[in-house]
C-alpha positions, 0 to 999 in steps of 0.5 A: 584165351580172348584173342580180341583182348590180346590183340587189343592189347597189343595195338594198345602197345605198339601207339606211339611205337610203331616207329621203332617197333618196326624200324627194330624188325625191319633190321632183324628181318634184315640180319636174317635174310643176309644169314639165309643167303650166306647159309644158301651160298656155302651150301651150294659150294658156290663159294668154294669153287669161285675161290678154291677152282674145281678140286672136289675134295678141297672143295667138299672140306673147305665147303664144310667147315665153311658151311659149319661156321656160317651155321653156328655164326647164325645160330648165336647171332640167331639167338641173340637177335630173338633174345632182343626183339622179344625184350622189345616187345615184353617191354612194349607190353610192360609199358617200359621204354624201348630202343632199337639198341635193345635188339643187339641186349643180347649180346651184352647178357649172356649171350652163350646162354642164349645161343644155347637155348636157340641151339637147343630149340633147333635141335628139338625140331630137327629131331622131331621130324628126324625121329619119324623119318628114322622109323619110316626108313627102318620099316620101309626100308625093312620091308623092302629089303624083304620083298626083294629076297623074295623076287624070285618067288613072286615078280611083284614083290619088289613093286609091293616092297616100294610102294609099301616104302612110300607109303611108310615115308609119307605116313611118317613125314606127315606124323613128324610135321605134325610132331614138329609143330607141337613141339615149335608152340611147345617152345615158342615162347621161351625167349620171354621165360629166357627174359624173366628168368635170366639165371636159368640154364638153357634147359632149364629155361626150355623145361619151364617154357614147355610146363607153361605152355601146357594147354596153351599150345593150340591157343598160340596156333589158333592166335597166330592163325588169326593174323593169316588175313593180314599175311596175305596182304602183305604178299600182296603188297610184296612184304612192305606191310609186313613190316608193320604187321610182324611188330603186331604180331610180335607184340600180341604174342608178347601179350599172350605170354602175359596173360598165360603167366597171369593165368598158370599164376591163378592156378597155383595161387587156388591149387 
């Protein structure tokens, strides 16, 4: 994959964009950060205990089901708002017109699908790491629990167990990071299969994405890593440029997506 030409164009793109294109991100990134600090907040009971006092079963009820809202509330306005930076930067790349309304779309089309696919998609990462984490406790903990029966037989034994356990968790941890990266740039693009294929079922929309990204996963990576020069500018100008550099990035991954369809499109046509 020609990362020189998807970057290309994608600057090609955004000229004459650039205004809206990063106006439109700016209140994404804006949404955002207010949905991290509720999420933040009602973890921490901090809420609760400003209006409920100090009563700990009220507050661990009430601060779950408020908790629960907020994380549901994030994941469809999560959804949604995906669902139209995405179509701002498909159209970008399609030369069609684009608007900063387009980033609430949405919200007016099938806005549970796209809840749902988001959902989905934060499944899958949890359980990627959640499955290895789950194994590590099993073995380690297994192994642990054996060692300390053995306690009076050999003194060690409780030592070994634990740090046969930490290392388990660790070796476990890094494989379920691993799988979770695999799985994200499995489904990265799935808001633009979302976009093309609107009658689709969330799974449905999820099972094309992950076919179409097939081979082109380390691709993706190695295109997103490409942009780490100008992320390390942007801390250095305490996120200001980031404004401008997101769209960019936003909009080569956009032209990627084409190319990708271009391409898995040949395959089938000479198959």
């Amino acid at each position: 994959m020609n990362r020189f030409a998807i970057k290309s164009k994608a600057k090609e793109a955004l000229k004459g964009n650039w205004k809206t294109a990063v106006l439109s991100m700016l209140i994404y990134e804006v949404i955002w950060i207010i949905l991290y600090i509720l999420i933040s907040l009602f973890s921490s009971n901090s809420f609760s205990k400003l209006f409920l006092g100090k009563n700990a079963f009220i507050l661990a009820f009430v601060g779950w089901i408020l908790m629960v809202i907020v994380v549901v509330a994030a994941i469809i306005v999560t959804g949604n708002m995906n669902y139209g930076i995405t179509k701002i930067v498909l159209n970008l790349n399609r030369n069609k017109e684009i608007s900063v309304k387009t980033l609430f779309d949405g919200f007016k089309d099938r806005f549970v699908r796209n809840s749902l696919v988001e959902l989905l998609i934060s499944i899958a990462k949890a359980l990627a790491t959640g499955i290895f984490t789950f194994i590590g406790l099993v073995i380690g903990g297994s192994t642990l629990i054996l060692q300390i029966g053995q306690i009076t037989e050999d003194p060690t034994s409780v030592a070994k167990g634990l740090g046969f356990f930490v290392v388990v968790m660790l070796i476990c941890v890094i494989a379920g990071a691993i799988f979770q990266v695999v799985v994200v740039y499995a489904l990265k693009l799935a808001f633009y299969v979302r976009l093309d294929n609107p009658d689709l079922t969330a799974f449905e929309c999820l099972k094309k994405t992950v076919a179409i990204s097939n081979r082109h996963k380390l691709d993706l990576f190695v295109l997103e890593l490409s942009f780490i020069g100008w992320d390390v500018l942007s801390i250095c100008t305490l996120g200001i440029l980031y404004l401008w550099v997101m769209p960019y990035k936003k909009t080569a991954e956009a032209a990627f997506y084409e190319m990708v369809i271009e391409e898995n499109a040949k395959i089938e046509k000479e198959a």
